[in-house]
Backbone as a printed PyTorch tensor [residue, N CA C, xyz], in Angstrom:
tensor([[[-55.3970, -28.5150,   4.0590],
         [-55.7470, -29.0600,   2.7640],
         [-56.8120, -30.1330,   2.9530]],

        [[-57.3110, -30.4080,   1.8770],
         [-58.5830, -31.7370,   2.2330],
         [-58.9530, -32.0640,   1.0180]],

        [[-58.9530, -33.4260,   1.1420],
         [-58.9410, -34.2070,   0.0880],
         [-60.3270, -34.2750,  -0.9130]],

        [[-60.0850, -34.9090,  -1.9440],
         [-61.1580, -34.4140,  -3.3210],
         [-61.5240, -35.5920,  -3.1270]],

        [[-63.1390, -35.6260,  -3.2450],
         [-63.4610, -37.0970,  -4.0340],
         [-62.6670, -37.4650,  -4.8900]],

        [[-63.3650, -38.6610,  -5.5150],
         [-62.4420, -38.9230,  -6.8140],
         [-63.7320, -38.9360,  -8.2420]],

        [[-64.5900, -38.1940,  -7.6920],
         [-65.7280, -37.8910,  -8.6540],
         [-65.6020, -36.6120,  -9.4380]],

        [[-64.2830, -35.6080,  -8.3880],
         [-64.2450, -34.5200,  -8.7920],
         [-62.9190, -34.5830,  -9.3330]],

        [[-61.5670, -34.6330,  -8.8580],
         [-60.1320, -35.1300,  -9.5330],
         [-59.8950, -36.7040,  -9.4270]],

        [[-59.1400, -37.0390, -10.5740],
         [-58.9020, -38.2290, -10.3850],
         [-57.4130, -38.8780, -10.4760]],

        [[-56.7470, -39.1290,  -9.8360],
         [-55.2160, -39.5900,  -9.8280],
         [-55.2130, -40.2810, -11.3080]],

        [[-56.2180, -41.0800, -11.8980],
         [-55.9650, -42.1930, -13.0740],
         [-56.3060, -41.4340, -14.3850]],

        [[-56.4510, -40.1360, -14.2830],
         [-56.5850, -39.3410, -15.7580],
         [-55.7710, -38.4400, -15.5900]],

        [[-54.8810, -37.9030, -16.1270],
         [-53.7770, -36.7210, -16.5670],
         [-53.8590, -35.4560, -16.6450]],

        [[-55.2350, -35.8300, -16.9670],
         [-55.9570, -34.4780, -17.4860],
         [-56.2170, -33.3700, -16.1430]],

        [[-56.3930, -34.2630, -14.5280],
         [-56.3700, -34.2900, -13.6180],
         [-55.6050, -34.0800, -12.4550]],

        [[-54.1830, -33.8830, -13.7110],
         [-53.1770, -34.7060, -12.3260],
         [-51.7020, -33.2670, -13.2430]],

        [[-51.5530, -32.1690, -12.3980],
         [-50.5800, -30.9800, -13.1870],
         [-49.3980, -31.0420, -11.7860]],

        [[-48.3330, -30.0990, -12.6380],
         [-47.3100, -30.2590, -12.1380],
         [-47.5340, -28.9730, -10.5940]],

        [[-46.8690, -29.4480, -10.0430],
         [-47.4450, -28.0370,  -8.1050],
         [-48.4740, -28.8040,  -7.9870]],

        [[-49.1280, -29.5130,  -8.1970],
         [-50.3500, -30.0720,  -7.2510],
         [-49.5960, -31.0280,  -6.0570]],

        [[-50.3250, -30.6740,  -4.9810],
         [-49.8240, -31.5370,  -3.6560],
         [-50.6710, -33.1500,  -3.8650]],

        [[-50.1960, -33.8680,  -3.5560],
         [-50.7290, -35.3890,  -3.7990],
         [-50.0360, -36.5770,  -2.9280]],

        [[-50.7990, -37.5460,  -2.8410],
         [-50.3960, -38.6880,  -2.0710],
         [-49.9040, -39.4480,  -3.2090]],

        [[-49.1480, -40.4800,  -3.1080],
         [-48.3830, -41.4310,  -4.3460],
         [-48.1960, -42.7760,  -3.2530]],

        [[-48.2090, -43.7510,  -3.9070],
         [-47.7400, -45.1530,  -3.7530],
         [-46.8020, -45.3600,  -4.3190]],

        [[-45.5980, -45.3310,  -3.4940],
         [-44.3980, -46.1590,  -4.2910],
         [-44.1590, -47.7070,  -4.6740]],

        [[-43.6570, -47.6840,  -5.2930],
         [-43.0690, -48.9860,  -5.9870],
         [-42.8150, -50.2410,  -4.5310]],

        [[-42.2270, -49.4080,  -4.0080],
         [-41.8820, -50.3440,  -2.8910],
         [-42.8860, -50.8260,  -1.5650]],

        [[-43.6220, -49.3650,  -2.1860],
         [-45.1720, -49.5630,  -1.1600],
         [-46.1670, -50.2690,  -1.4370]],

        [[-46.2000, -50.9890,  -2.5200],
         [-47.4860, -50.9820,  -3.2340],
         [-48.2070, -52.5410,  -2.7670]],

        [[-47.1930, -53.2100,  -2.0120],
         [-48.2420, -54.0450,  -1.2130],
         [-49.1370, -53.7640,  -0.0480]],

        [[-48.2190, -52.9870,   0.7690],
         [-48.8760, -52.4160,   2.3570],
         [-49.4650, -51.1600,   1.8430]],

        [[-49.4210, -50.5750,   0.5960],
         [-50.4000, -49.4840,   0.5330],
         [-50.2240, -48.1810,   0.8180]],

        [[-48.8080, -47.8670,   1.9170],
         [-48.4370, -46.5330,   2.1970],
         [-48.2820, -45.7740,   1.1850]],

        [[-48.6620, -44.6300,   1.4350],
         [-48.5150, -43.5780,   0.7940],
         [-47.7330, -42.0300,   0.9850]],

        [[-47.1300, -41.2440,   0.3290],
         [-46.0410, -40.3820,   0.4660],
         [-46.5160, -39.5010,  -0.3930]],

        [[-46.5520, -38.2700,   0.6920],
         [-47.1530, -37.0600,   0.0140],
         [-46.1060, -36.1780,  -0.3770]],

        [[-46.5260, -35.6010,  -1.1860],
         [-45.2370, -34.2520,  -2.0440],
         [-46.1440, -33.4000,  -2.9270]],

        [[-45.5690, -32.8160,  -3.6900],
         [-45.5720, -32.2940,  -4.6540],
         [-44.9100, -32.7080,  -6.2110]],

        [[-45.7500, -32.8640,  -7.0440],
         [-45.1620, -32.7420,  -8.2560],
         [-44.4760, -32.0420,  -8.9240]],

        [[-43.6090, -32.7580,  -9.1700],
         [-42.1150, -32.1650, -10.1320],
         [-42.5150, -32.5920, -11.8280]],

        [[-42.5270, -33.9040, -11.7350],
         [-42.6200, -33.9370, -13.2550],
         [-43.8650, -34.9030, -13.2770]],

        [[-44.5900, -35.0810, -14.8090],
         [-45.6880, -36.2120, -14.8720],
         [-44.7630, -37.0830, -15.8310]],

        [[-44.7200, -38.6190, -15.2880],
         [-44.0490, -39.7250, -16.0880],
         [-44.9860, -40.0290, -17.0020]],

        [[-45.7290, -40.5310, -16.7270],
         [-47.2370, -41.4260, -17.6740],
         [-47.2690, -40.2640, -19.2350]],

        [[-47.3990, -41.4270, -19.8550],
         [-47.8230, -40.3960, -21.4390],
         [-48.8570, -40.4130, -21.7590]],

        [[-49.8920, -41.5740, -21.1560],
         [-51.2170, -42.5490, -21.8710],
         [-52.1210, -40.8880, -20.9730]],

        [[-52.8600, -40.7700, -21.8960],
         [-54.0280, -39.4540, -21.5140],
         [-54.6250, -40.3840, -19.5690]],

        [[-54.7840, -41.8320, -19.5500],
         [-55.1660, -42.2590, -17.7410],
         [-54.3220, -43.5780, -17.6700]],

        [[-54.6930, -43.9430, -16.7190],
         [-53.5170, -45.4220, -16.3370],
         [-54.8140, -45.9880, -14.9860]],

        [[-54.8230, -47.1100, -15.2520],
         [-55.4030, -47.8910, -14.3860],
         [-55.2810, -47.7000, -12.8860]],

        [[-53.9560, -47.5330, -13.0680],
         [-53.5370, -47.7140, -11.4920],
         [-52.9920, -46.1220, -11.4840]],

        [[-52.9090, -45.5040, -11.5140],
         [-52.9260, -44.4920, -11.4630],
         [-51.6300, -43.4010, -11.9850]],

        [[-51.7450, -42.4670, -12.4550],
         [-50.2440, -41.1700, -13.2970],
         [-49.0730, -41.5150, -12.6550]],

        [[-48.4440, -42.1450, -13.1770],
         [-47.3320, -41.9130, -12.2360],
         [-46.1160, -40.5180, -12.6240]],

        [[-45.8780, -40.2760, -11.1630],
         [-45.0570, -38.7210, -11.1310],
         [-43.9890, -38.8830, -10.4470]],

        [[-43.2000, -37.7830, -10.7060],
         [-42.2560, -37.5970,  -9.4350],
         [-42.0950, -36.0260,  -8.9390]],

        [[-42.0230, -36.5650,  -7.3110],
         [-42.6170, -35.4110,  -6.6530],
         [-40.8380, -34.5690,  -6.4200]],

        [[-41.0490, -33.2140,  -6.0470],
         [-39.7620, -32.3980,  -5.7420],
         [-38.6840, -33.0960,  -5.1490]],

        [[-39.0920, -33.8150,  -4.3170],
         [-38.2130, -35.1560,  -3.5400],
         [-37.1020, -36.3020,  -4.5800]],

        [[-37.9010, -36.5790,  -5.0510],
         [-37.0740, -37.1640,  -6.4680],
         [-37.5400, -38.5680,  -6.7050]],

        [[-39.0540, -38.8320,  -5.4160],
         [-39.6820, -40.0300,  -5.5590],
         [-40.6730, -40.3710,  -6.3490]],

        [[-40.6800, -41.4700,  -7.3270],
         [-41.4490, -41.4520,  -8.0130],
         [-42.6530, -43.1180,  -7.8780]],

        [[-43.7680, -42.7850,  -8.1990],
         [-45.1790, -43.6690,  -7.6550],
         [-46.1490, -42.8450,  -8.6870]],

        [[-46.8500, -43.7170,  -8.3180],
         [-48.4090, -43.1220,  -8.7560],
         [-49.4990, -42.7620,  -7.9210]],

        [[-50.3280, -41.9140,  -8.7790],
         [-51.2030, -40.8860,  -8.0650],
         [-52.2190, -41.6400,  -7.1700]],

        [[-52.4060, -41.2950,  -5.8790],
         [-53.5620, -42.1210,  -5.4890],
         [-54.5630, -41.1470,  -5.1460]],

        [[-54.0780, -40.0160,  -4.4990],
         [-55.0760, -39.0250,  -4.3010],
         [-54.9510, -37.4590,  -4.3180]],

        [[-55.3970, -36.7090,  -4.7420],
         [-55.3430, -35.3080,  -4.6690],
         [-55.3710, -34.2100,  -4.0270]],

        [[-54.8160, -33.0890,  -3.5710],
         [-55.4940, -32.3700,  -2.4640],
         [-55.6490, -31.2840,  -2.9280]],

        [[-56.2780, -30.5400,  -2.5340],
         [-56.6430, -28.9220,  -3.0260],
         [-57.2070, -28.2600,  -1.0090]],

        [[-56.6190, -26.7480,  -1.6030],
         [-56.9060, -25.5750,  -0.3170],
         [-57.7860, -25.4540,  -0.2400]],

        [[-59.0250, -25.5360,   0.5410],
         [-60.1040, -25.0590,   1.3060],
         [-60.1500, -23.5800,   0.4700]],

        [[-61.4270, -23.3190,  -0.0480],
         [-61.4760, -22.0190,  -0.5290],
         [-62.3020, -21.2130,   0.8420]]])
């Protein structure tokens, strides 16, 4: 997999951000040191069409953060 600019998807618009997409997230508990935890999306929390800091989701795991980055398959 390999990661998208953020010129092309963007974690902070919705419009951007669907449920099966593989993604990195910042948890709640991460969000000083910055780690990030990749999954898959289960559900989208955020209602607002973008969010500053980015969609927050929760991935199949049952963890929930916001979007920091996107990935898509090599075509």
């Amino acid at each position: 997999m390999e990661e998208i600019e953020n010129t092309e998807l963007d974690g902070r618009k919705q419009a951007d951000v669907a449920v099966g997409q593989f993604v990195a997230i910042v948890l709640k508990k991460d969000q000083r040191s910055g780690t990030l935890t990749e999954g898959i999306i289960k559900r989208i929390l955020t209602k607002a069409p973008k969010h500053t800091h980015g969609i927050k989701v929760m991935l199949d795991s049952g963890e929930v953060g916001r979007v920091k980055k996107i990935f898509v398959e090599e075509e």
